[in-house]
Structure formats: structure tokens, C-alpha cells
N, C-alpha and C positions, 0 to 999 in steps of 0.2 A: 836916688838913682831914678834918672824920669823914664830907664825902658832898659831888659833887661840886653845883654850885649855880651858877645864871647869874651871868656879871659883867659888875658897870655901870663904862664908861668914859668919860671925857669927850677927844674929840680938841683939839688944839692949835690948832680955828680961833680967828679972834679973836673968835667969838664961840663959844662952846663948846658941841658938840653931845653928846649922851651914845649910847651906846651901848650895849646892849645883847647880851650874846654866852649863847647858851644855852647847853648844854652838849649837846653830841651824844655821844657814848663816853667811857670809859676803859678801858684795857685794862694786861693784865702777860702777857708772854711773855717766858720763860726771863728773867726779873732784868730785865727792861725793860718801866717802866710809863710810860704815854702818856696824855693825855688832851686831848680837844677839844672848842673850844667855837666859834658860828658864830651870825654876827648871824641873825635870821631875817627880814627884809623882802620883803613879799611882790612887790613893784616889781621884784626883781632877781633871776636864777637861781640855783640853789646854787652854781657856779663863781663867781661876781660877788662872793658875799658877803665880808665881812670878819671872817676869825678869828684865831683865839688857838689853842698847841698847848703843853705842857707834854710836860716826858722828863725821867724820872730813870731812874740807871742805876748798879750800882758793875761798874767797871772791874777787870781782874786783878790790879791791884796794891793794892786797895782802895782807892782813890778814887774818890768819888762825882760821878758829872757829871750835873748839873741844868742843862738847858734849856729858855729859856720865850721862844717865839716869835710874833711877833702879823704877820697879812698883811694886806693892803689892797689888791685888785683895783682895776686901772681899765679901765674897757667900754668898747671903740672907740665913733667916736660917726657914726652911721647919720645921711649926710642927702641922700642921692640911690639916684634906684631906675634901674632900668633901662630901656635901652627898650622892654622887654614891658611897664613899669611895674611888675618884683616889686624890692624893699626887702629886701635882706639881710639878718635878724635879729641883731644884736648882742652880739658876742662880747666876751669877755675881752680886753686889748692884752697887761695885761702886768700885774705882782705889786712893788707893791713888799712887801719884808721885813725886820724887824728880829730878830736875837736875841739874848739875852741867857743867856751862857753861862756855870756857875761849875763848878770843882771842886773839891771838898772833902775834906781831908786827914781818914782816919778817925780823929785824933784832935784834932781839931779841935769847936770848941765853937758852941754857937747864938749866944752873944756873940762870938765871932774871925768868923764866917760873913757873920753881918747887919753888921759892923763893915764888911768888905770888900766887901759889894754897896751897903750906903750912901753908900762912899766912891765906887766906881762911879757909882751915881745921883743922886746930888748932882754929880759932873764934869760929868755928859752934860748936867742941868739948868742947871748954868753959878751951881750955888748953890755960894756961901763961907762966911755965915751958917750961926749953929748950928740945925740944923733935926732934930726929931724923928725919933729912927726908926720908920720902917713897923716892927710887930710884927704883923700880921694880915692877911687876905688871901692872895691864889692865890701870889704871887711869894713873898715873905715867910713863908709855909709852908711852899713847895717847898726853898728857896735855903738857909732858917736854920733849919729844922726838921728839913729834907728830910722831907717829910712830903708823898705824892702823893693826889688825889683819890682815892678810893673807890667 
């Protein structure tokens, strides 16, 4: 990835919403590079929003661990005030989180790498069918390139 860049995503409603995650930083300290991205809606606080977090890293035995994490806040839901009549503002409950975590043997190839996160995301998808691999994009950089934003 020559520069990091918002990504569009569509969630699993049944009717499918897209999403938009900017990109807030990237950073590398000592062999560890990070990068994040964060819906920006302005309806919701920056806690509330829904992001995405990327980590590459090689480990002392040279193995490389790539992981790429996405969150989805849910906001308590405010429907009674008190008897002064103040309305408590609206917080976070709680996070759900998925990750997706690979490590890669350094000698190990862009074909052996993308081989084994498609056979991963095709399970989780519950696909049998031969189905194209992802070659492009933030997961598919990180995972089979090892290639982190910029």
C-alpha cells in the first residue's frame, strides 16, 4: 500500500449499508507499524464510532504477525431522565470485535500466504465454491504482501 487511504465497506445487513472508515494515523515504533482508520459520522462521538486497526510486526524468531482488527460500538440507549428532568448523555455499552490474525514464516511466499487467508475467509464465509482471490486492498496487502500503510 504506497499511502494510507479511506476504506469502503458494506456490513452484513440484509440490506447492505456501506461504510466508510477514514484513516486517522499510522505509526512504526521499534519494528511495530499500526494503522487506523474510523467511520467519521457526525451523529455519534469519537468513542461510538466504528473502526478498523491494522499491526504488523516480525517477531524474534522471524515470523511475521499481521493483524487486522475491525470494532463496532453499541451506545446505551437513553430513554428516561430524572426527576430534576436532566437525561444522561449517551455512552458506549460495550464493543463488539473481530480479529484476524496471521503469521508468516519468512520464507514463506505471497502465493503460500494469500493461499491460507483465503482458505480462512472463504470457511468463515461458509463459501465451498471456487471463488477468486482477493489480490488488492488493506487485508490482502497487509496479510500476502505484508505490506503496511504508509
Amino acid at each position: 500500500m504506497s499511502a494510507i487511504a479511506s476504506i469502503t465497506v458494506y456490513d452484513g445487513a440484509a440490506t447492505p449499508v456501506s461504510h466508510t472508515l477514514a484513516p486517522i494515523y499510522v505509526r512504526s515504533e521499534k519494528g511495530v507499524g499500526t494503522a487506523l482508520w474510523r467511520e467519521q459520522l457526525a451523529s455519534l462521538p469519537t468513542e461510538a464510532q466504528v473502526f478498523a486497526a491494522m499491526k504488523a510486526e516480525t517477531l524474534k524468531s522471524g515470523v511475521v504477525r499481521t493483524e487486522l482488527a475491525v470494532a463496532v460500538p453499541v451506545m446505551e440507549t437513553v430513554t428516561n431522565q430524572n426527576a430534576a428532568g436532566y437525561t444522561a448523555a449517551p455512552k458506549v455499552a460495550y464493543v463488539d470485535r473481530y480479529m484476524l490474525i496471521g503469521f508468516q514464516h519468512p520464507r514463506s511466499t505471497i502465493t503460500s500466504r494469500r493461499l491460507a487467508r483465503m482458505l480462512l475467509v472463504n470457511i468463515a464465509n461458509n463459501i465451498s465454491t471456487s471463488v477468486a482471490a482477493a489480490t488488492t486492498g488493506p487485508a490482502s496487502e497487509l496479510f500476502d504482501s505484508q505490506v503496511m500503510p504508509t
